[in-house]
Residue, then its C-alpha position, 0 to 999 in steps of 0.5 A: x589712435x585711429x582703428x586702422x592702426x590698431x587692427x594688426x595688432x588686435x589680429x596678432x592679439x587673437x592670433x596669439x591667443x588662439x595659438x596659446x589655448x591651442x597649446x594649453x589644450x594639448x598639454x593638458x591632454x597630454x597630461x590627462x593620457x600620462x595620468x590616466x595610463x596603467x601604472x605599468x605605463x607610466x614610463x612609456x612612450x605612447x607609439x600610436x592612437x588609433x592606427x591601422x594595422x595589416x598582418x601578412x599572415x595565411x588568414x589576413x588580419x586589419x586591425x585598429x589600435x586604440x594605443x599603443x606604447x613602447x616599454x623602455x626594453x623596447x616591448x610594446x603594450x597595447x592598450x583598448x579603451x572601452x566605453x561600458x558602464x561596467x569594467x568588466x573584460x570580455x572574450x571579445x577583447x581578448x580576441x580583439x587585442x590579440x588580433x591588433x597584436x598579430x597585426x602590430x607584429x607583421x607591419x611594425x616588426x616589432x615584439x608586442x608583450x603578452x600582456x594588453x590593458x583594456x581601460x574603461x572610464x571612470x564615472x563621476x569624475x573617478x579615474x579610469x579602471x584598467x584590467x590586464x589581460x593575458x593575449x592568445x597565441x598567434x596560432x590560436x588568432x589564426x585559428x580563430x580567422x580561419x574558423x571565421x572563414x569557413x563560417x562564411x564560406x558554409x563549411x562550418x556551423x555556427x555553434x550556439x552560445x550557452x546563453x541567450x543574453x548573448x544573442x541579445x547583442x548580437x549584431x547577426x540577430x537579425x540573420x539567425x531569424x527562426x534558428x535565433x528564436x529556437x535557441x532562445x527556447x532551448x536555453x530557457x529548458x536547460 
């Protein structure tokens, strides 16, 4: 058989196994996300990876949500992956995941559950770690957003933290300067 009656078929070859590998690729991640889900999730139905979301609210908030999933009561549960060595939950999260919430609830109209996981991978091949966390009250994030506010706008001063570890991985570092370093010799008297 001559080439130029078997190229089509060498073409639909390729292009139906790239089409099959693309399939195989995508249920296994399906898959590997059902698996790797909080056991609380598991009859979830995932709503959205990486969205964005806007609040209406006095102090607007955008927010990106890693997942989001929608309970069989119709509840949804937010979910942040977290890429640390160490599966330990920081205020940030909590602040973070709540404000997602505040967010999800204004474009969506929808009633996001009090309760959020934050996951981080699992090392080694292990399975990843989930930790629930309990969110703040609206009133709370909007407190939050308006302290930020007068932070920026100079009405407020920012209160230093009770650790200089905390600084260390800060990204205003930088624009604290001489204060920064102050504060690193008061921490050290405590």
């Amino acid at each position: 058989m001559r080439f130029e009656l078997m190229w089509p078929w060498v073409l639909l070859l390729a292009v139906a196994l790239a089409v099959t590998w693309h399939l195989v690729r995508r249920h296994r991640a399906r898959v590997a996300e059902r698996r790797d889900r909080p056991a609380g999730l598991r009859d979830a139905e995932l709503i959205c990876v990486e969205s964005q979301f806007r609040s209406k609210s006095r102090w607007p908030i955008v927010a990106r949500v890693d997942r989001a999933y929608r309970l069989p009561t119709g509840l949804v549960v937010l979910v942040e992956l977290k890429t640390r060595s160490a599966p330990a939950v920081k205020t940030s999260d909590v602040i973070q995941l709540s404000a997602q919430r505040v967010a999800v609830e204004d474009e969506l109209r929808v009633c996001v559950s009090d309760e959020a996981f934050v996951i981080f991978p699992g090392r080694h091949s292990a399975p990843p770690t989930s930790r629930a966390v309990r969110l703040m009250s609206r009133e709370q994030v909007e407190a939050v957003a308006a302290r930020h506010r007068r932070l920026i706008d100079g009405l407020d001063r920012p209160q230093w933290p009770d650790s200089e570890r905390i600084c260390h991985g800060c990204g205003q570092r930088a624009a604290c300067g001489a204060a920064g370093e102050r504060l690193a010799g008061m921490v050290r008297r405590r």
